[in-house]
C-alpha positions as CSV (number, residue, x, y, z in Angstrom):
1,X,0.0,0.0,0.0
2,X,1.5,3.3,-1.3
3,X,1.1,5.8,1.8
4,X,2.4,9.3,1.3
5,X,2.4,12.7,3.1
6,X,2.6,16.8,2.7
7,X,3.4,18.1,5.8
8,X,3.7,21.8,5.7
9,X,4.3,24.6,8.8
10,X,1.4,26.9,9.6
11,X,3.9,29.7,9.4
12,X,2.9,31.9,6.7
13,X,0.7,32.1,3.5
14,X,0.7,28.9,1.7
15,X,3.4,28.4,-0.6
16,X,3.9,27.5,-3.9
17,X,6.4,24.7,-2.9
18,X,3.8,23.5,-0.6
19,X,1.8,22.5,-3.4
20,X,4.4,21.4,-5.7
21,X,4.9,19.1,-3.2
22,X,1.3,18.2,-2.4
23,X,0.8,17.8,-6.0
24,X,3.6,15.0,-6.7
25,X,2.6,13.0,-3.4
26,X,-1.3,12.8,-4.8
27,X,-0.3,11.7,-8.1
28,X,2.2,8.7,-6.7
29,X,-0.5,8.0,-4.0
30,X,-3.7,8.3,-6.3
31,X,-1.5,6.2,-9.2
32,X,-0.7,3.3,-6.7
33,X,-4.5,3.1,-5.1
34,X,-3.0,4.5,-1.8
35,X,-3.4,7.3,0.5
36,X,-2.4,10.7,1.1
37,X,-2.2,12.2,4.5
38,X,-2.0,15.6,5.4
39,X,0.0,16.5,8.6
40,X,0.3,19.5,10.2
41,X,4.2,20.4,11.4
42,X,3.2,22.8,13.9
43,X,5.7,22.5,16.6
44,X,7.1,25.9,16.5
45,X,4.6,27.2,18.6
46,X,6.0,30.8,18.3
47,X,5.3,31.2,15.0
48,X,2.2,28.9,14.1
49,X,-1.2,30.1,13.7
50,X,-4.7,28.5,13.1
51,X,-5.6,31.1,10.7
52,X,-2.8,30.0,8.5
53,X,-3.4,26.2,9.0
54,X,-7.0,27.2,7.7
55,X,-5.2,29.2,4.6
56,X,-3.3,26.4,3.9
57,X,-6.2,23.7,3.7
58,X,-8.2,25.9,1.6
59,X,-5.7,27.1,-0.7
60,X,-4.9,22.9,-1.7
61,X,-8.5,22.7,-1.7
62,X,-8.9,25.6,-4.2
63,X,-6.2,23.6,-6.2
64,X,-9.2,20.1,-6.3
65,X,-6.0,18.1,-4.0
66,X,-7.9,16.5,-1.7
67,X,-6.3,14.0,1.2
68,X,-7.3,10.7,2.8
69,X,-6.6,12.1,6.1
70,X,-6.1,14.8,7.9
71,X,-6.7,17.0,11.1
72,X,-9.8,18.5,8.9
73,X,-11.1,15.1,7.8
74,X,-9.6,12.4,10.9
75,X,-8.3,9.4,10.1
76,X,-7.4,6.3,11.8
77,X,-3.4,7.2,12.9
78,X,-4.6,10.7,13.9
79,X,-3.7,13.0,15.4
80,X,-2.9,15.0,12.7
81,X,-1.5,18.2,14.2
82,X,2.1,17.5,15.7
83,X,1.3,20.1,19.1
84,X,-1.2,17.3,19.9
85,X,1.0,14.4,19.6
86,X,3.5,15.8,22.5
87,X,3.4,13.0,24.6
88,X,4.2,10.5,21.6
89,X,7.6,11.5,21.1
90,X,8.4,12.3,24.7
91,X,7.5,8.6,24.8
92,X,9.9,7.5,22.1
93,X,12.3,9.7,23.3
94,X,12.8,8.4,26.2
95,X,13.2,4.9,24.6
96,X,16.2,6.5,22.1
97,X,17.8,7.6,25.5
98,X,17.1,4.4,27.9
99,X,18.8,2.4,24.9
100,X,22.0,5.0,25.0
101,X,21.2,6.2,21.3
102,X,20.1,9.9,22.1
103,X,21.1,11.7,25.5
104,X,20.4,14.9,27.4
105,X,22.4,18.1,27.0
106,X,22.3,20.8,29.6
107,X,24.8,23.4,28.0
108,X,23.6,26.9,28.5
109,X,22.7,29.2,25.3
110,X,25.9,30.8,26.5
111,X,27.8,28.2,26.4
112,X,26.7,27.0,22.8
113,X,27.3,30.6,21.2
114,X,30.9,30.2,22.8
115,X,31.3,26.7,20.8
116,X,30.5,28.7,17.8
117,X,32.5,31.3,18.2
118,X,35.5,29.4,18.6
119,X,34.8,27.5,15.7
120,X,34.1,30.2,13.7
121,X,37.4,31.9,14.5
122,X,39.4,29.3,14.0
123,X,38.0,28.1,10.8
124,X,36.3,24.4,12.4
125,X,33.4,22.5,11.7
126,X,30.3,23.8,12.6
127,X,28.1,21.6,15.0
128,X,27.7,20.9,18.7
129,X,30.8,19.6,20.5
130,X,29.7,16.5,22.5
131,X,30.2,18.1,25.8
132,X,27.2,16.6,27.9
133,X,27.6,12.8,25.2
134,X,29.4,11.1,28.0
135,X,27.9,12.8,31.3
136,X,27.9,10.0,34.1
137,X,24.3,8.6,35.0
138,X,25.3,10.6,38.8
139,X,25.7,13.7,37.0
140,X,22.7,13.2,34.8
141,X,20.6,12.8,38.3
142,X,22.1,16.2,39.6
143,X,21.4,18.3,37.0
144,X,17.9,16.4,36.8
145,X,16.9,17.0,40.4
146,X,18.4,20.9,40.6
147,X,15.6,21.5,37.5
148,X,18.4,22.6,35.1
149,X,16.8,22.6,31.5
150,X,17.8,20.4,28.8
151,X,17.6,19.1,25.7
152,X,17.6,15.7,24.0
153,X,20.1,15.0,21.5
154,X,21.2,11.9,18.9
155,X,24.2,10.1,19.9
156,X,25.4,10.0,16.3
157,X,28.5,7.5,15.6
158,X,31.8,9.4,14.8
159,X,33.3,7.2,12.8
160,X,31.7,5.0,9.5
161,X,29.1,6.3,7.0
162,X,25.9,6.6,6.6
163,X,24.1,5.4,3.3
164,X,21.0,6.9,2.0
165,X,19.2,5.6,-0.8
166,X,17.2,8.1,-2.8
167,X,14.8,6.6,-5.4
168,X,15.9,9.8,-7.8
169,X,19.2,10.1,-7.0
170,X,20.7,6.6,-6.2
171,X,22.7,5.8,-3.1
172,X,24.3,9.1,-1.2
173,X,26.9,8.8,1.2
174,X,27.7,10.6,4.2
175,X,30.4,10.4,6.7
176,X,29.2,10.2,10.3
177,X,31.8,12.8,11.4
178,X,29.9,15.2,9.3
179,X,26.4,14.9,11.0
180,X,25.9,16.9,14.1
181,X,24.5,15.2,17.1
182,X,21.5,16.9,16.7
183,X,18.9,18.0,19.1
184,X,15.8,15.6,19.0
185,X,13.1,17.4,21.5
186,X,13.8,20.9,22.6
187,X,13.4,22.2,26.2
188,X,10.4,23.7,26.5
189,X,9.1,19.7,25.5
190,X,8.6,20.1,21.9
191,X,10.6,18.1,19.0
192,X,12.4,19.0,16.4
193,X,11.2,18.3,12.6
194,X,13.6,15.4,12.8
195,X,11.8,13.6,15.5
196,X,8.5,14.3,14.8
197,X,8.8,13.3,10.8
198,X,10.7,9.8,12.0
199,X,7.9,9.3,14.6
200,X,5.0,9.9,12.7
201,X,6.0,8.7,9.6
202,X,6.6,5.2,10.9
203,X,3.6,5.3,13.1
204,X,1.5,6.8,10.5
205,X,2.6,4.2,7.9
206,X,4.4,6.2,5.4
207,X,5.6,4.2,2.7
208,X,7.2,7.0,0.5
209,X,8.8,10.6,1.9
210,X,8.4,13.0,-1.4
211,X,10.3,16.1,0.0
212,X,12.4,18.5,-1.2
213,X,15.7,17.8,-1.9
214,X,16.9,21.1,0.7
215,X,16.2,17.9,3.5
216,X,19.0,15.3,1.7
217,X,21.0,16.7,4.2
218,X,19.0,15.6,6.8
219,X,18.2,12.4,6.1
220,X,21.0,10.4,7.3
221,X,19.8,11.9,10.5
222,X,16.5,10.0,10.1
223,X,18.2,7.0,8.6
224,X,19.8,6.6,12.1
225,X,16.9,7.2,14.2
226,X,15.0,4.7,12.3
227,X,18.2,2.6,12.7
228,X,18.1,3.3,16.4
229,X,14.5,2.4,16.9
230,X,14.5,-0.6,14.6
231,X,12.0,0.4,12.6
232,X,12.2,-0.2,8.5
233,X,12.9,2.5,6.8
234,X,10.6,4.0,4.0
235,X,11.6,5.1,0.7
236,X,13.3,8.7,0.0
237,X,12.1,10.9,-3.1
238,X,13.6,14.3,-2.5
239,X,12.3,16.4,-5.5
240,X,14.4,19.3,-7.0
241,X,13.7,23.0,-5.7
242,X,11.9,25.7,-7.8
243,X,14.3,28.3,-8.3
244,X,14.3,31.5,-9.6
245,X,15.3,33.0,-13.2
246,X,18.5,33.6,-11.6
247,X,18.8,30.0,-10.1
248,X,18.6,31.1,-6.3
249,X,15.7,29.5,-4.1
250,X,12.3,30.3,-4.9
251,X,11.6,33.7,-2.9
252,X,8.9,36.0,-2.1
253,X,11.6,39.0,-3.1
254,X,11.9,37.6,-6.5
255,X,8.4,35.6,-7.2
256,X,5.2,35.9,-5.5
257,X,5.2,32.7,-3.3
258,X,1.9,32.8,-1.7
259,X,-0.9,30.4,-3.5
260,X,-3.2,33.0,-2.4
261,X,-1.4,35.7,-4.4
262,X,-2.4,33.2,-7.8
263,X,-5.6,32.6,-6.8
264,X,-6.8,36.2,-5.9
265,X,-4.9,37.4,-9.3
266,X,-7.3,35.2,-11.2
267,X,-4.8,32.0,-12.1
268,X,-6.7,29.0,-12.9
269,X,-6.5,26.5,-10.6
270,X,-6.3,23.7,-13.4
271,X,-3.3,25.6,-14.9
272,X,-1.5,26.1,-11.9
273,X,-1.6,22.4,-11.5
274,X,-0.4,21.6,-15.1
275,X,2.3,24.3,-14.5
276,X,3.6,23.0,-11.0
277,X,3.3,19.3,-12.8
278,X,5.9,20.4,-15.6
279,X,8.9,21.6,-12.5
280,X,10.7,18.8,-13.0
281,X,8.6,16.3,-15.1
282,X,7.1,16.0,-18.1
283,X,4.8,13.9,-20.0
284,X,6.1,11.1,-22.2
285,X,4.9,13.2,-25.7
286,X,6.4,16.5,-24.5
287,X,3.2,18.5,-24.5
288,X,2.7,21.3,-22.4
289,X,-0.8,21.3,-21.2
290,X,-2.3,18.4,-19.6
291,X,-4.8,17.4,-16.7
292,X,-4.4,16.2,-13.4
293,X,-6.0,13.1,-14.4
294,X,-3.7,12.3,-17.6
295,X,-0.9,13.3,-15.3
296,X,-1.8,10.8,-12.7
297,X,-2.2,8.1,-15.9
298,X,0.9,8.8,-17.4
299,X,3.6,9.6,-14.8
300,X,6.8,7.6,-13.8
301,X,9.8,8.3,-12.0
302,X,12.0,7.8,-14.7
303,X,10.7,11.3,-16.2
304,X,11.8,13.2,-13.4
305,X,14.9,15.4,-14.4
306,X,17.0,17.1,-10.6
307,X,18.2,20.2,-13.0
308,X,16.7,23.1,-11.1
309,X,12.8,23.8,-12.2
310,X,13.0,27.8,-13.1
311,X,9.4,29.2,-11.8
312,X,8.9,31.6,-14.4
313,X,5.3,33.8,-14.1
314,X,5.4,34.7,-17.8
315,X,5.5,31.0,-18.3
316,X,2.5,29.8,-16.1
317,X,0.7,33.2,-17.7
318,X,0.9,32.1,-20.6
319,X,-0.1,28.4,-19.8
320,X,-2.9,30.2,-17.7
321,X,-4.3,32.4,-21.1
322,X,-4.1,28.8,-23.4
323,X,-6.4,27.5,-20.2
324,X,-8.4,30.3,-20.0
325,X,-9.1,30.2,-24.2
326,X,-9.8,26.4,-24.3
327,X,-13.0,27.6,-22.3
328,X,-16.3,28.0,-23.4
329,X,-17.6,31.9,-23.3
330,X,-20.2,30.5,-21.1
331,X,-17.5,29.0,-19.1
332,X,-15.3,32.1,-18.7
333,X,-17.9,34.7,-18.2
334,X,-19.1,32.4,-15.2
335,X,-15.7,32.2,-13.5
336,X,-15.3,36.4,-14.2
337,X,-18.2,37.1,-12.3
338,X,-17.5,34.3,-9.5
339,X,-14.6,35.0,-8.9
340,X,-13.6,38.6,-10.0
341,X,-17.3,40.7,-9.9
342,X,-19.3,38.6,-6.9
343,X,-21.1,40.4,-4.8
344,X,-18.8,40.3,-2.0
345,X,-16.2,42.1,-3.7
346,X,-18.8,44.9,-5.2
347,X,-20.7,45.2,-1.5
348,X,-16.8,46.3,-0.5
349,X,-16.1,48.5,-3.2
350,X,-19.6,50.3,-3.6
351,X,-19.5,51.8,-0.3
352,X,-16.0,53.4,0.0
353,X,-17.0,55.2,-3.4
354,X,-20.9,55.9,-2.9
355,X,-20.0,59.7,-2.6
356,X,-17.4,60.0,-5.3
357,X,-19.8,58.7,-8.4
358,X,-22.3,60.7,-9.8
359,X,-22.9,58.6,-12.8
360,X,-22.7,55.0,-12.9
361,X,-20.0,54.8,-15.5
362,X,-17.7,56.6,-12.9
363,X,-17.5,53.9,-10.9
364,X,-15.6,51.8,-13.5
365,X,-12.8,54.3,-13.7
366,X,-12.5,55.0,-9.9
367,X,-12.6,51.4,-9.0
368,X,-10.1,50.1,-11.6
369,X,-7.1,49.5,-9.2
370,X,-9.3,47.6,-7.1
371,X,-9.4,45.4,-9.8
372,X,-6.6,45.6,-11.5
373,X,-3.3,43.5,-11.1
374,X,0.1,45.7,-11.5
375,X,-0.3,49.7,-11.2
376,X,1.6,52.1,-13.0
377,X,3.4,55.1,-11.5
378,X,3.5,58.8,-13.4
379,X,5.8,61.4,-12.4
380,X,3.5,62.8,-9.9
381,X,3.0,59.5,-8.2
382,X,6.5,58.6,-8.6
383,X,7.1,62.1,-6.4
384,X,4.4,61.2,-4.2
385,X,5.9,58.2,-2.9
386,X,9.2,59.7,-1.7
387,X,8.8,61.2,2.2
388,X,9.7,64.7,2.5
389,X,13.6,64.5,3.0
390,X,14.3,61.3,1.5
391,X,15.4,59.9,-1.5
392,X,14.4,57.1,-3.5
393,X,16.0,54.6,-3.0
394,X,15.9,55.6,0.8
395,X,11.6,55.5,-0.1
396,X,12.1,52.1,-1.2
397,X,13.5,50.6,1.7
398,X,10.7,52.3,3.5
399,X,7.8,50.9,1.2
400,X,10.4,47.2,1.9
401,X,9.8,47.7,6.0
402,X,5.5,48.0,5.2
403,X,5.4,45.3,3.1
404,X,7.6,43.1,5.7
405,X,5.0,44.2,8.2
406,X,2.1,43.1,5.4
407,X,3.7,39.4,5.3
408,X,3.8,39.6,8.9
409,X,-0.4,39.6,9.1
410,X,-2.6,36.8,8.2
411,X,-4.6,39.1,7.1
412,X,-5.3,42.9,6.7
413,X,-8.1,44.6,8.7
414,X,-8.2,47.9,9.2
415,X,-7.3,48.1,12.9
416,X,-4.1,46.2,12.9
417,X,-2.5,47.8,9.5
418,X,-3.5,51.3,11.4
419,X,-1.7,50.0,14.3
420,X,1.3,48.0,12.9
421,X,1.9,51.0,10.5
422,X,1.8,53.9,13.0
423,X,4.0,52.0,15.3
424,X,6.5,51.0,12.1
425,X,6.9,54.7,11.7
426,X,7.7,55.4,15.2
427,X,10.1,52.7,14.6
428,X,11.1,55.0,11.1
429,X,11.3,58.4,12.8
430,X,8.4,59.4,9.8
431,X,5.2,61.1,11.0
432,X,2.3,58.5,9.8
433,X,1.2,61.9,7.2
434,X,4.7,61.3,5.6
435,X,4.4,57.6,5.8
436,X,0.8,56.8,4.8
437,X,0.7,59.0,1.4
438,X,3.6,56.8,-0.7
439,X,1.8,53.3,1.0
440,X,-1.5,55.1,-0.6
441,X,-0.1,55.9,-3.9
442,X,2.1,52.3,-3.9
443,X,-1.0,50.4,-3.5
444,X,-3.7,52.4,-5.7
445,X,-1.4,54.9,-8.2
446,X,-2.9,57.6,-6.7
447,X,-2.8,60.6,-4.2
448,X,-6.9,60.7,-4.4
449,X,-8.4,57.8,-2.7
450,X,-11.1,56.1,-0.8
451,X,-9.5,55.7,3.3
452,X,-5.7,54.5,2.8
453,X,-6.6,51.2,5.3
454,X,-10.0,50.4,4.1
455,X,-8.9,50.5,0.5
456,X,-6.1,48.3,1.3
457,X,-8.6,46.1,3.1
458,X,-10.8,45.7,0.3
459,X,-7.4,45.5,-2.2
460,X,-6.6,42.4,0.3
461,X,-3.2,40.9,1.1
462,X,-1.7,40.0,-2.2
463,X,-2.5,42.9,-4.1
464,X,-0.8,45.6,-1.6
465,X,2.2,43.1,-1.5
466,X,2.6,42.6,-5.3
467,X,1.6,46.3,-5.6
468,X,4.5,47.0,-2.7
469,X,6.9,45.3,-4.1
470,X,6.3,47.2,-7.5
471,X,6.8,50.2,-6.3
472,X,10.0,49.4,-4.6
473,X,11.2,48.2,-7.9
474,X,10.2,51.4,-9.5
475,X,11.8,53.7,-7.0
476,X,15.3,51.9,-7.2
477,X,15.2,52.9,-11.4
478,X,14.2,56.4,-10.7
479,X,17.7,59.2,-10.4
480,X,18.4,60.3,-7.2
């Protein structure tokens, strides 16, 4: 039985890679009559939030991947949110440390930035020392019983190799004295995403990990703690990375990353699929557009290629307009008004201009930018955006701290961007007059608009942070 997972973080807008991922598990799992779980890696408690959990299962939804299980649909190895499986791996931890594989560490914070700093100066290895590997049980009891925290680490071996076999790539070797004995279950109680993925994956019945290849590094880690508990381990598909034009990392300062950003910009979700399906695979004829369904028919292994995918939005645009043209009339003007002109979006719109129309045909040109996807920037708005005193380039990194604020939100009200923004330009030394006008005219074009905050409610997320970062490219081509 072909079990597979996606696991992604509630720690931001749903990515892109998230359902590159997604999409490749579903096809192996749908194509060998198995299932696909969703898990929810949630064990940076910091930084995780419901809201974006929520984002995540509905922008996969808006996709058409569905899952088998899931902390939305249950399931029988649930649960399926790793905050609620705590006492699991404090179980199996203490089993890795009872059979001398893992071990307690009680160095300070201090202490560890003083490893790296030697290191670091003296040109070594990076990676924790070994200082609390061989503590005595006596010592062990001490530190225990005078509350001192701690965290759990694996005992890696020093010496030998460890062999992991990647169904892409082939075997990949790594020696042992290059793997850090790394921390297993932090000390506020939590695990780390290598104890948590080994645990639930066996328990869970994985039978394939589909990753990224960024976690081939990691895996000899995991090899090992399967080693150490005894379990089998499952096979390794680490697919290639989206990358930029340039080559880098897909990254929300050269790509939009967010699948909400597609979706609210009108992208089909049929041709995002077919796009995300050709990063790193194609079909046996060559062509370019093709279902999910004749995907799941036709695909094999063997027609994966590891060179970097290059995430190119002109591409996917264009696959998006063939989509959009293969549709009936019928067709397209249904999913214009669904999901463009609905009523939600016009009941938002209509009343932040009631007073400024006098005919009805003004409202098309003074609600176009709510509509609209890029914005254009004349010399009076290009003015506009630069704060009295500054130049710029100096406006650009200012319009760069707002939308770092912007990605910081799950999602823009009014009250919290009034608040965030006031306080980031205490934090700016600009008085909020100074700062609000270029955020007005980055987001909308112009100096003459509806409220700045309930026009940039309405806008919603994506658009001010496409719109943003726009601007910020604009300003750096403009002459000091």
């Amino acid at each position: 039985m072909v079990r597979v997972r996606v696991a992604p973080s509630p720690t931001g807008d749903p990515h892109v890679g998230t359902a590159y991922i997604a999409l490749f598990n579903y096809v192996l799992a749908k194509q060998g009559g198995g299932q696909l779980v969703l898990r929810i890696e949630d064990t940076d408690q910091a930084r995780s939030r419901p809201e974006w959990e929520q984002m995540i299962i509905d922008a996969l939804g808006w996709l058409g991947l569905t899952w088998d299980e899931g902390p939305d649909v249950g399931g029988p190895y649930g649960p399926y949110r790793q905050s609620e499986r705590s006492a699991i791996y404090r179980e199996h931890v203490d089993m890795l440390v009872e059979k001398g594989a893992a071990y307690r560490c009680f160095c300070t914070p201090e202490r560890l930035a003083e490893v790296r700093e030697h290191q670091k100066v003296n040109k070594l290895d990076f990676g924790y020392d070994g200082h609390c590997r061989d503590l005595d049980l006596a010592q062990v009891k001490k530190n225990l019983d005078a509350d001192i925290p701690f965290v759990v680490r694996l005992k890696v071996p020093k010496d030998g190799q460890t062999t992991v076999h990647d169904e892409l790539r082939g075997d990949v070797v790594f020696e042992n004295k290059q793997v850090d004995d790394q921390v297993l279950l932090k000390s506020d109680g939590m695990p780390t995403y290598h104890l948590a993925n080994v645990v639930d994956d066996h328990l869970m019945e994985i039978s394939h990990v589909m990753r990224a290849e960024e976690w081939i590094t990691s895996t000899p880690k995991h090899v090992l703690l399967y080693g150490a508990f005894g379990w089998e381990i499952p096979k390794w598909i680490h697919m290639p990375l989206l990358r930029n034009p340039g080559g880098s990392k897909i990254s929300k300062r050269k790509n939009p990353v967010s699948l909400n950003y597609y979706r609210d910009a009108g992208f089909l979700p049929e041709a995002m699929l077919n796009y995300l399906s050709r990063m790193g695979w194609s079909m046996p004829d060559e062509r370019e557009k093709f279902s999910l369904e004749e995907m799941v028919k036709e695909f094999t292994f063997d027609r994966i290629s590891l060179g970097g995918p290059v995430f190119d939005i002109a591409k996917l645009t264009w696959l998006n307009g063939v989509w959009i043209r293969e549709q009936s009339v019928e067709k397209l003007v249904e999913r214009i008004k669904t999901d463009l002109f609905n009523d939600a979006t016009l009941n938002a719109i209509a009343p932040l201009l009631h007073e400024r129309v006098d005919k009805l045909e003004d409202f098309v040109e003074k609600a176009a930018y709510f509509f609209a996807g890029d914005v254009t920037y004349d010399d009076e708005a290009t003015k506009a955006m630069v704060p009295k005193n500054k130049q710029p380039k100096e406006a650009a990194k200012i319009l760069a701290a707002v939308a770092e604020v912007l990605d910081g939100m799950v999602k823009i009200d009014v009250a919290s961007m009034e608040q965030s923004l006031r306080e980031l330009g205490e934090r700016l030394e600009i008085e909020a007059k100074y700062l609000f006008m270029p955020i007005r005219v980055a987001v909308t074009g112009r100096k003459a608009t509806p409220p700045l905050f309930e026009t940039m409610e309405v806008l919603g997320k994506e658009r001010c942070r496409r719109r943003l970062r726009g601007a910020i490219e604009h300003l750096k081509t403009v002459k000091q």
